[in-house]
PDB file of N, CA, C and O in Angstrom:
ATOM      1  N   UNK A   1       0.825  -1.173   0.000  1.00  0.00           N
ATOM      2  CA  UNK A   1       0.000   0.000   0.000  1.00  0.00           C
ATOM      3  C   UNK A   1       0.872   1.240   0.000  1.00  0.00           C
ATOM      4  O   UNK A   1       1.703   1.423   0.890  1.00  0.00           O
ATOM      5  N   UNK A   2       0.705   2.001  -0.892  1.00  0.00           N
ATOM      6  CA  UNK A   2       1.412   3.340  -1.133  1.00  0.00           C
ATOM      7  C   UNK A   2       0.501   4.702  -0.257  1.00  0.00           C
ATOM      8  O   UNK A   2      -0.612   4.846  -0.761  1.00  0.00           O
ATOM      9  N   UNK A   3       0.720   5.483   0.679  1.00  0.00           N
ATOM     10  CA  UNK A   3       0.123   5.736   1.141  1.00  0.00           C
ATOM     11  C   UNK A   3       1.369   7.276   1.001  1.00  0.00           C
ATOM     12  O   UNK A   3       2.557   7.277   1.325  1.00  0.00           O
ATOM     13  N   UNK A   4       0.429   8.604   0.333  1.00  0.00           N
ATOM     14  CA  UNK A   4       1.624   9.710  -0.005  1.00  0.00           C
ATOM     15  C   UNK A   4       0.545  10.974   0.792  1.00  0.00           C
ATOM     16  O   UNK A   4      -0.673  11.155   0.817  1.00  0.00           O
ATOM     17  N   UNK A   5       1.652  11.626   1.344  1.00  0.00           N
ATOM     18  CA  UNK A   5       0.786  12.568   2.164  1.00  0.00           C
ATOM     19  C   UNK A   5       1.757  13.570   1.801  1.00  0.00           C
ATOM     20  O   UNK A   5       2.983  13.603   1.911  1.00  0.00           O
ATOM     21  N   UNK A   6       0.488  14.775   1.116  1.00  0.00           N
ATOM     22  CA  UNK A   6       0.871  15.720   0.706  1.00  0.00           C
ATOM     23  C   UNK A   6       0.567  16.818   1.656  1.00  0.00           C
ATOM     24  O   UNK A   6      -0.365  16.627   2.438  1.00  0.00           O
ATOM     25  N   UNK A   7       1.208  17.925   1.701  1.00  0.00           N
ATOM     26  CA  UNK A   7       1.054  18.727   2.520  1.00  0.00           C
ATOM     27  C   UNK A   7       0.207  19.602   2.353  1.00  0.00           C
ATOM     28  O   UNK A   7       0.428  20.166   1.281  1.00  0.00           O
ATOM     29  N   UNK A   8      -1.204  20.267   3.193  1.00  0.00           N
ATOM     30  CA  UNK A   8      -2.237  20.797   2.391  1.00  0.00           C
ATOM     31  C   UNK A   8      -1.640  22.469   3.200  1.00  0.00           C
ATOM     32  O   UNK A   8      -1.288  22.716   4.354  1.00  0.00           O
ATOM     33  N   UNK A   9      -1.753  23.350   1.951  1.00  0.00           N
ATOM     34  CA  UNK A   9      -0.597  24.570   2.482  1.00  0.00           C
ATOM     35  C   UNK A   9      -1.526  25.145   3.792  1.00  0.00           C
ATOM     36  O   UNK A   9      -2.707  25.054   4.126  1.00  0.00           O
ATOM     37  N   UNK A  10      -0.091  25.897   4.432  1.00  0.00           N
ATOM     38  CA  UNK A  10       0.032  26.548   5.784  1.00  0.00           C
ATOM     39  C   UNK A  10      -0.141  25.161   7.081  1.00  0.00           C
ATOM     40  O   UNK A  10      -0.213  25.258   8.307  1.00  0.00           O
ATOM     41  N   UNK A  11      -0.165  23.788   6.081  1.00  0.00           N
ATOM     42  CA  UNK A  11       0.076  22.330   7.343  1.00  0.00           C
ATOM     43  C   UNK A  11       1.225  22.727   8.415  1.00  0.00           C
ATOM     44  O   UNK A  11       1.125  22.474   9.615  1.00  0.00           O
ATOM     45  N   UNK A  12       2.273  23.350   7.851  1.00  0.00           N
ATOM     46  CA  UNK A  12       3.495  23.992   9.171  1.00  0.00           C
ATOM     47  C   UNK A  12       2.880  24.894  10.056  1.00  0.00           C
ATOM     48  O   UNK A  12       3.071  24.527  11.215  1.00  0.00           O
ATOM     49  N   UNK A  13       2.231  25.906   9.978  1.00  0.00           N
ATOM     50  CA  UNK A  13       1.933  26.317  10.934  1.00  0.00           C
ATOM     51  C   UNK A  13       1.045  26.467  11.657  1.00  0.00           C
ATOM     52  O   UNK A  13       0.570  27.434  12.252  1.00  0.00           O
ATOM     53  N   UNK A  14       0.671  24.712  11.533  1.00  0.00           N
ATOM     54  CA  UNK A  14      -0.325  23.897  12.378  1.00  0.00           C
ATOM     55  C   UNK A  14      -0.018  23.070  13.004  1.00  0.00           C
ATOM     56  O   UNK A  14      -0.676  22.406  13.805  1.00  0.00           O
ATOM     57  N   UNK A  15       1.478  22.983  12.584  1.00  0.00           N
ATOM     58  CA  UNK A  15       2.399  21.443  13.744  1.00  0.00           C
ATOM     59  C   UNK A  15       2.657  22.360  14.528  1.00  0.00           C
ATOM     60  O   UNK A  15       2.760  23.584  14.447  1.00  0.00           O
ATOM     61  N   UNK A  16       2.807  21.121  15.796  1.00  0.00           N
ATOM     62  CA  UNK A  16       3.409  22.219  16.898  1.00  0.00           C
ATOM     63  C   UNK A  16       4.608  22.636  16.945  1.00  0.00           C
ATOM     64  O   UNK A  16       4.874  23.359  17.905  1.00  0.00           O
ATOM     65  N   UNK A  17       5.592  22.365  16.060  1.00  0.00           N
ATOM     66  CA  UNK A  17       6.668  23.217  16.101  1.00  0.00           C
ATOM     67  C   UNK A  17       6.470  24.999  15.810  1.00  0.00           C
ATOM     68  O   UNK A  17       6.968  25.953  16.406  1.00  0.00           O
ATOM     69  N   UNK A  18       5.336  24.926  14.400  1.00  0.00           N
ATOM     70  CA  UNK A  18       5.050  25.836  13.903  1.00  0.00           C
ATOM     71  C   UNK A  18       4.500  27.064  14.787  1.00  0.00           C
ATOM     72  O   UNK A  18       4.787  28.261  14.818  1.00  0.00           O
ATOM     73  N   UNK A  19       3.304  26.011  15.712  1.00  0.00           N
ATOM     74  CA  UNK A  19       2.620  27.398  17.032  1.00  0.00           C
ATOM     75  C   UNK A  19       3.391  27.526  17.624  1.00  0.00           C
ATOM     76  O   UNK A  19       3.421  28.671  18.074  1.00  0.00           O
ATOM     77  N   UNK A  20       4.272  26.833  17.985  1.00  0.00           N
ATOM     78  CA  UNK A  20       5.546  27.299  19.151  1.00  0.00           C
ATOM     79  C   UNK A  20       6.199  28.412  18.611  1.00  0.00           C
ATOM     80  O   UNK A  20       6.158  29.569  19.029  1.00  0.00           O
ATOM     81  N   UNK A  21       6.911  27.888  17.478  1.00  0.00           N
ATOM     82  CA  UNK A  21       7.138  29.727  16.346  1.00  0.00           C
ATOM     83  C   UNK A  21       6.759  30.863  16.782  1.00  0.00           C
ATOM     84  O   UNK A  21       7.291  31.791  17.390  1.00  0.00           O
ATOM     85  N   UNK A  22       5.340  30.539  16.198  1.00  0.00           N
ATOM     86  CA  UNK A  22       4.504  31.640  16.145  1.00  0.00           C
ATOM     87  C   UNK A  22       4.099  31.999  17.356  1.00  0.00           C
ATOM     88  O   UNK A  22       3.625  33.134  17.394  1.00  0.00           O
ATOM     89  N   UNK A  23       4.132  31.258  18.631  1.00  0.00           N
ATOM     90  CA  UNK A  23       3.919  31.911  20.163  1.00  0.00           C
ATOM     91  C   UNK A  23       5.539  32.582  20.090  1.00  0.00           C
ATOM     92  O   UNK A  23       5.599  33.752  19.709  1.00  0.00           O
ATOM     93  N   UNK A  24       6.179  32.239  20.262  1.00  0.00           N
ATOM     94  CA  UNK A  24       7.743  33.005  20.400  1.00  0.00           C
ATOM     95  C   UNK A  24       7.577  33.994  19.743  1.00  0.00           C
ATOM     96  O   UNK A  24       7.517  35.007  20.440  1.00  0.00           O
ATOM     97  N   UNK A  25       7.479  34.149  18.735  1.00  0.00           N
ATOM     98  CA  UNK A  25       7.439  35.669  18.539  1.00  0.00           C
ATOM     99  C   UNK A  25       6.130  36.448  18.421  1.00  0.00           C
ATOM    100  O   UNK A  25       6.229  37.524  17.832  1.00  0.00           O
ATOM    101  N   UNK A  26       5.477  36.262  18.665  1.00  0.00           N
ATOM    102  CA  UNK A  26       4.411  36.981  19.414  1.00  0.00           C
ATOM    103  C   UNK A  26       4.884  37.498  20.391  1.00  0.00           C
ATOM    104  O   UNK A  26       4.776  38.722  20.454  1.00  0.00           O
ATOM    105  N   UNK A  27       5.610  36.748  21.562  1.00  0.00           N
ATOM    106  CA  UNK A  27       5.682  37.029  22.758  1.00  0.00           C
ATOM    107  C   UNK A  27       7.089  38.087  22.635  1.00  0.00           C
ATOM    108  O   UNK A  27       7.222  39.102  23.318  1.00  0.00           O
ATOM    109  N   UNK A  28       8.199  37.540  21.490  1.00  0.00           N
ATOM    110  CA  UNK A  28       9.365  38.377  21.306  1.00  0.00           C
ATOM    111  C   UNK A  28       8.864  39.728  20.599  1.00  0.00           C
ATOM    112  O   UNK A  28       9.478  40.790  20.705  1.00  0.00           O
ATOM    113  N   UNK A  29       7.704  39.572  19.881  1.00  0.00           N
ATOM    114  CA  UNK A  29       7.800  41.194  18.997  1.00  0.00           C
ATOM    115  C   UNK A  29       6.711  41.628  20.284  1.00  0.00           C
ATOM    116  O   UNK A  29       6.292  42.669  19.778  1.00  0.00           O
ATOM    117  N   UNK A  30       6.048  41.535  21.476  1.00  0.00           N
ATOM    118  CA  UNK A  30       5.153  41.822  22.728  1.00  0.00           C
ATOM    119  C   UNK A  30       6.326  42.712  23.356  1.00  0.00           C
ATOM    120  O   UNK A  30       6.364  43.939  23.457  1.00  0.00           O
ATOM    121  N   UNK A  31       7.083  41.952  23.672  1.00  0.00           N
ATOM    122  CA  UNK A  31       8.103  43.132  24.706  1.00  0.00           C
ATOM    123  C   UNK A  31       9.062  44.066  24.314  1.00  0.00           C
ATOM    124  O   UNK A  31       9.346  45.098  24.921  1.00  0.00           O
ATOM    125  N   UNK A  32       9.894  43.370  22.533  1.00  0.00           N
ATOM    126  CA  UNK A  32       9.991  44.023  21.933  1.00  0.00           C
ATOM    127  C   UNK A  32       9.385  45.634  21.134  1.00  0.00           C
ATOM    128  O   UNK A  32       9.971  46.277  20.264  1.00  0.00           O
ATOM    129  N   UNK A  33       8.470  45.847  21.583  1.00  0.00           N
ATOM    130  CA  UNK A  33       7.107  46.646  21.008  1.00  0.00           C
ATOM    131  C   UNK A  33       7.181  47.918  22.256  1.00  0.00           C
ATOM    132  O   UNK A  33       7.231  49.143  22.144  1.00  0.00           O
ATOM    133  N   UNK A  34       7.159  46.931  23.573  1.00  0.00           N
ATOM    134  CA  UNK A  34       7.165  47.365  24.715  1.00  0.00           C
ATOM    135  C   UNK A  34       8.555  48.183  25.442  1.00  0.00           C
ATOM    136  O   UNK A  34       8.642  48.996  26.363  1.00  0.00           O
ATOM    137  N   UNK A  35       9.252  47.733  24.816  1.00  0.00           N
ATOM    138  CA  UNK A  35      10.392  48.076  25.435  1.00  0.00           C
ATOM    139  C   UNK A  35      11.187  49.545  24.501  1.00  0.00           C
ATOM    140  O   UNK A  35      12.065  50.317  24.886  1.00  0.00           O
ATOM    141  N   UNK A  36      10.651  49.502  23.555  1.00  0.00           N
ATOM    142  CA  UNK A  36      11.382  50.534  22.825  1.00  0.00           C
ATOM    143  C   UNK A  36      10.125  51.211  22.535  1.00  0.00           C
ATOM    144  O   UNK A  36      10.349  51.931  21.562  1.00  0.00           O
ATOM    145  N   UNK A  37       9.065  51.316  22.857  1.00  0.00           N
ATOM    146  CA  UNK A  37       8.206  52.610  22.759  1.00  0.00           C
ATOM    147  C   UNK A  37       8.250  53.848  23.913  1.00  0.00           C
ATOM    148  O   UNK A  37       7.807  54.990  23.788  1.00  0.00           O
ATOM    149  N   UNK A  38       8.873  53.297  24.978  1.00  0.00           N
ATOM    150  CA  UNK A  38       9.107  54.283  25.635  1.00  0.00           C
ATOM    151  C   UNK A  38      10.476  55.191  24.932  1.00  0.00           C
ATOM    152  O   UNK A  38      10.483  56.410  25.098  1.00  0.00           O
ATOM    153  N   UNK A  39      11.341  54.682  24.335  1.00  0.00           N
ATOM    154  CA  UNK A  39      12.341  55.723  23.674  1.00  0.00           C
ATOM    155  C   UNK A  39      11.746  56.257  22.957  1.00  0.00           C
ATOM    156  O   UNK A  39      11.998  57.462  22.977  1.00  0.00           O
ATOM    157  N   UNK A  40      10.709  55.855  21.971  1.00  0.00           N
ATOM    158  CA  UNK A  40      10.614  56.463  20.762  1.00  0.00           C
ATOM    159  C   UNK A  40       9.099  57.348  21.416  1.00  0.00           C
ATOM    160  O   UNK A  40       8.507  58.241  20.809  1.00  0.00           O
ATOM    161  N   UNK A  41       8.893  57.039  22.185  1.00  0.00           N
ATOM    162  CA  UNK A  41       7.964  58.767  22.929  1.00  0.00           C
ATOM    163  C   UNK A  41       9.051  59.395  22.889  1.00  0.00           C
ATOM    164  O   UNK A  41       9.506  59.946  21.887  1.00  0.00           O
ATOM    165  N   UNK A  42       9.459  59.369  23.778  1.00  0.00           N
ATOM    166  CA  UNK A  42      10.905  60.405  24.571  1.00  0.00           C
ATOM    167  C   UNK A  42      11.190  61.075  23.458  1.00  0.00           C
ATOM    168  O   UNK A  42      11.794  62.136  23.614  1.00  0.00           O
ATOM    169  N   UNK A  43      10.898  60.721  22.298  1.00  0.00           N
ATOM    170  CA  UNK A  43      11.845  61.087  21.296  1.00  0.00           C
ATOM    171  C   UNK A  43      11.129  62.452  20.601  1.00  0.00           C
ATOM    172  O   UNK A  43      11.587  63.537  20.242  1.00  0.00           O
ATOM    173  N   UNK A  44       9.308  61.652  20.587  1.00  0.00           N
ATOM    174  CA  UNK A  44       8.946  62.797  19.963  1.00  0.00           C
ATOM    175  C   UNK A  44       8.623  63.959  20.326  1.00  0.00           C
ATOM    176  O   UNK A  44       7.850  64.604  19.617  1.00  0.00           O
ATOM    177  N   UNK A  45       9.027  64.385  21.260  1.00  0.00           N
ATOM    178  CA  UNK A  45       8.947  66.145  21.444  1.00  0.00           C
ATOM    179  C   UNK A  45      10.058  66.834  20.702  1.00  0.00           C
ATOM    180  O   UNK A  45       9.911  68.044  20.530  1.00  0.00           O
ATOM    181  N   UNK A  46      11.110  66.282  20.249  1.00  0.00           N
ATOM    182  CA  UNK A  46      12.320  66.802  19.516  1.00  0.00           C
ATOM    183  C   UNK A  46      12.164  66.844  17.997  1.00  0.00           C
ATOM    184  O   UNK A  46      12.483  67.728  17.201  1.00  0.00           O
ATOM    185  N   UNK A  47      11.383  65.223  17.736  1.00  0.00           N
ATOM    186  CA  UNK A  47      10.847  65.425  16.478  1.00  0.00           C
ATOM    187  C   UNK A  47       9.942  66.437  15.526  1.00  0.00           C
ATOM    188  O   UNK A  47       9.997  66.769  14.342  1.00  0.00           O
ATOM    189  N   UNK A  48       8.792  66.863  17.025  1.00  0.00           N
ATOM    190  CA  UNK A  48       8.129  67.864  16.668  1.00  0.00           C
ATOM    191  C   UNK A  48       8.497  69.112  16.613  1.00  0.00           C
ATOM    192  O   UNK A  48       7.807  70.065  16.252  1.00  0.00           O
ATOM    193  N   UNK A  49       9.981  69.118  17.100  1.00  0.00           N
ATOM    194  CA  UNK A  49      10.638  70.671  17.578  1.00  0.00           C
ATOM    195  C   UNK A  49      11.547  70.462  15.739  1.00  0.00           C
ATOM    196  O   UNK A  49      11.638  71.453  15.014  1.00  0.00           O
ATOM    197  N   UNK A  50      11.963  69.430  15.399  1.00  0.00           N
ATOM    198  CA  UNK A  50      12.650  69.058  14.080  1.00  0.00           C
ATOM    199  C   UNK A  50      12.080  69.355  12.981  1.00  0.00           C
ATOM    200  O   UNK A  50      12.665  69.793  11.991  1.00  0.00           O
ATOM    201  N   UNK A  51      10.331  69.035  13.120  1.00  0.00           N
ATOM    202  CA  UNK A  51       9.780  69.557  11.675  1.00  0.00           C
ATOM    203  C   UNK A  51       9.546  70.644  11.959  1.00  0.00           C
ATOM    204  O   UNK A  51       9.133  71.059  10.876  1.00  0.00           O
ATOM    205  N   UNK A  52       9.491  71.494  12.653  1.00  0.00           N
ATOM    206  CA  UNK A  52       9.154  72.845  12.010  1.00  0.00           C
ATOM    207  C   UNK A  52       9.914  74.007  11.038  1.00  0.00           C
ATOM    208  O   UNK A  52       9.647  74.734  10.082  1.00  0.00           O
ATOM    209  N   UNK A  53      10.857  73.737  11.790  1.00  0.00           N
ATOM    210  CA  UNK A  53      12.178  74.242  10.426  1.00  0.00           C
ATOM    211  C   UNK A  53      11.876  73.822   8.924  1.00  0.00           C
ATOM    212  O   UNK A  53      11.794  74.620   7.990  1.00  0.00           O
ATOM    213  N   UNK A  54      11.747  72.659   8.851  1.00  0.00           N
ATOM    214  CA  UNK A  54      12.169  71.510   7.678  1.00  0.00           C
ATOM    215  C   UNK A  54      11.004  72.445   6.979  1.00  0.00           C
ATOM    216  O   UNK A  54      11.280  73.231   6.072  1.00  0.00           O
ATOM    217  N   UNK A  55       9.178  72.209   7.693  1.00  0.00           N
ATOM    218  CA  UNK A  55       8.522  72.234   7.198  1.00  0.00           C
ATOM    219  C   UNK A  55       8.826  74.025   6.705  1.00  0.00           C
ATOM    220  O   UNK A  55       8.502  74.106   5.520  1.00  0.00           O
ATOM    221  N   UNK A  56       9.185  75.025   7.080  1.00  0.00           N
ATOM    222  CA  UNK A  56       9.420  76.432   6.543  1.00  0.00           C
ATOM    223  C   UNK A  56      10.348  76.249   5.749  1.00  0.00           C
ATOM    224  O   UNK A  56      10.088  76.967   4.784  1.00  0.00           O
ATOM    225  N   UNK A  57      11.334  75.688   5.558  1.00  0.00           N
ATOM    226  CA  UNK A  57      12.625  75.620   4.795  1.00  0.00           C
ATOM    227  C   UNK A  57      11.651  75.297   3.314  1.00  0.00           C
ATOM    228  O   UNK A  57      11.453  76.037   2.350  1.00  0.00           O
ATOM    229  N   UNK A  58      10.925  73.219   3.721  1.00  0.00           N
ATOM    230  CA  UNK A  58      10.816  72.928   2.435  1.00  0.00           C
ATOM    231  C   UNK A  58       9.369  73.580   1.848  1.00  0.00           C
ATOM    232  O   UNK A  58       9.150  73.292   0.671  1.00  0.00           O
ATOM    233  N   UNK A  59       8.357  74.421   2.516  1.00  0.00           N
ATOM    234  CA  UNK A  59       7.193  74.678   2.402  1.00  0.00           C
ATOM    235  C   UNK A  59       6.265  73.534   2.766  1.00  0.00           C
ATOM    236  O   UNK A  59       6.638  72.368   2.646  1.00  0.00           O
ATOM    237  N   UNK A  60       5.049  73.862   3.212  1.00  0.00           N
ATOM    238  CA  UNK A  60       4.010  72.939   3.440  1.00  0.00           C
ATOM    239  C   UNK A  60       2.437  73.082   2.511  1.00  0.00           C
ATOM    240  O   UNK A  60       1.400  72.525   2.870  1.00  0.00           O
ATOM    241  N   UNK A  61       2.542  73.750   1.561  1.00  0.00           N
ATOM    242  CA  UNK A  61       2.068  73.808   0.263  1.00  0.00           C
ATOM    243  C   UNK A  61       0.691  74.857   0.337  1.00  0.00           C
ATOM    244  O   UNK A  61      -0.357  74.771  -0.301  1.00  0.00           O
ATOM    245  N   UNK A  62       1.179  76.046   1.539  1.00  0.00           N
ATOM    246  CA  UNK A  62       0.091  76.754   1.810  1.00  0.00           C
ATOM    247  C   UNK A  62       0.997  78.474   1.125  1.00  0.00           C
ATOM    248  O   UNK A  62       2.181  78.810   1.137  1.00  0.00           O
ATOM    249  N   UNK A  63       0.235  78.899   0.814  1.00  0.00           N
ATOM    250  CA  UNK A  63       0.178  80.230   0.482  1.00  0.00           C
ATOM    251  C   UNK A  63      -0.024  81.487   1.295  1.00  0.00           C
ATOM    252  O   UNK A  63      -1.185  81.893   1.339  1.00  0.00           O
ATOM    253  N   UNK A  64       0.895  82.178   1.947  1.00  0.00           N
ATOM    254  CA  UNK A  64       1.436  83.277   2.987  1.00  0.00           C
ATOM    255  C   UNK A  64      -0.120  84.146   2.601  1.00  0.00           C
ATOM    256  O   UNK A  64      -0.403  84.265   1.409  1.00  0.00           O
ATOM    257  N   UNK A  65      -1.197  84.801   3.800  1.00  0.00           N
ATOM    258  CA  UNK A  65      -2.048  85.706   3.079  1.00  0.00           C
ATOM    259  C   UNK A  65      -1.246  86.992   2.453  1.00  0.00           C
ATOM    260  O   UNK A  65      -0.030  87.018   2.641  1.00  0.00           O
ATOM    261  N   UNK A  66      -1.814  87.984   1.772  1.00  0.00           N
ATOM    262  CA  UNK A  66      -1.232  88.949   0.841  1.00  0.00           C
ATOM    263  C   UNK A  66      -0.378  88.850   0.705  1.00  0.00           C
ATOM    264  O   UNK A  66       0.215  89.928   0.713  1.00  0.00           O
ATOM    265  N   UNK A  67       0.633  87.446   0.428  1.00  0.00           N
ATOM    266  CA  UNK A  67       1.447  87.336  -0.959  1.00  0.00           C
ATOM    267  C   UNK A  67       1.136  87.227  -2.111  1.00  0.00           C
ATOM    268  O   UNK A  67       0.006  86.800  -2.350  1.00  0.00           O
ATOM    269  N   UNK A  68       1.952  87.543  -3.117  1.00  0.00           N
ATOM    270  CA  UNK A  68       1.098  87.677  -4.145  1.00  0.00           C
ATOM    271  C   UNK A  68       2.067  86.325  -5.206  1.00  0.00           C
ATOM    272  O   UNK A  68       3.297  86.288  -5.191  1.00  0.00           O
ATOM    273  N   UNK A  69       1.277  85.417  -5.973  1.00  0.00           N
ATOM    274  CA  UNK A  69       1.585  85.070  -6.607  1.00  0.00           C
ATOM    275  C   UNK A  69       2.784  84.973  -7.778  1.00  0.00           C
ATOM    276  O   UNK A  69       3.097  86.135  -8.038  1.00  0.00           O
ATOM    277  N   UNK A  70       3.489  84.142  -8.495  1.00  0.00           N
ATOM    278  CA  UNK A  70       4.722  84.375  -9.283  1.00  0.00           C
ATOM    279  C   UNK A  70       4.372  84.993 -10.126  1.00  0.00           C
ATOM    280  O   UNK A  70       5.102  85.973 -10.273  1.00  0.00           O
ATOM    281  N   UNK A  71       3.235  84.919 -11.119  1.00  0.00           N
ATOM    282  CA  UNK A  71       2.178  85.601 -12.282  1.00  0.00           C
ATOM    283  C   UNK A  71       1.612  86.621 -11.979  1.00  0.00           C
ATOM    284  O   UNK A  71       0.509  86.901 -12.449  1.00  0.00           O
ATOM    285  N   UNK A  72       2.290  87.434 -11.081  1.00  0.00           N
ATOM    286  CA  UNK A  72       1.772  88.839 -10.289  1.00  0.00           C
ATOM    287  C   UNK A  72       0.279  89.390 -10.053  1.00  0.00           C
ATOM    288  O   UNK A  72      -0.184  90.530 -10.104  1.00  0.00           O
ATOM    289  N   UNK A  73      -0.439  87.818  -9.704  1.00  0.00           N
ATOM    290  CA  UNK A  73      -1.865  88.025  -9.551  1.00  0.00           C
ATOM    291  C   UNK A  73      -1.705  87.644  -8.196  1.00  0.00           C
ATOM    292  O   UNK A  73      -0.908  86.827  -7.736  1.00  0.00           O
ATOM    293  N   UNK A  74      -3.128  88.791  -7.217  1.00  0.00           N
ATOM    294  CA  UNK A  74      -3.075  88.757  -6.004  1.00  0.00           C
ATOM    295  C   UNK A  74      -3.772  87.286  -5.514  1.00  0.00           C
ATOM    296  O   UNK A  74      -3.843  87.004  -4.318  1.00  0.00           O
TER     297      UNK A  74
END
């Protein structure tokens, strides 16, 4: 008796090696997630102090009132 067992897809991450996987990093990208969001708060009050320059330097696609246009229309 020939008996062939094909694998019906995503069968890996239904063995238990596979949920074990997939619990590990769940649990690694959980604290991972956790552990570096407190830097990257910390961070953004500087960020917000960073774009404001950028955004005057590169423009933010608004038009100064009574400036007047390049085509010298108001």
């Amino acid at each position: 008796m020939n008996h062939r067992h094909e694998e019906e897809p995503g069968s890996r991450r239904r063995s238990p090696a596979g949920l074990a996987l997939l619990g590990f990093l769940a649990i690694a990208a959980f604290f991972l997630l956790a552990e570096h969001r407190a830097h990257a708060l910390g961070l953004l009050p500087f960020a917000l102090l960073l774009l404001c320059p950028l955004l005057h330097f590169f423009g933010h696609g608004h038009n100064h009132a009574g400036e007047e246009k390049k085509d010298g229309r108001p």
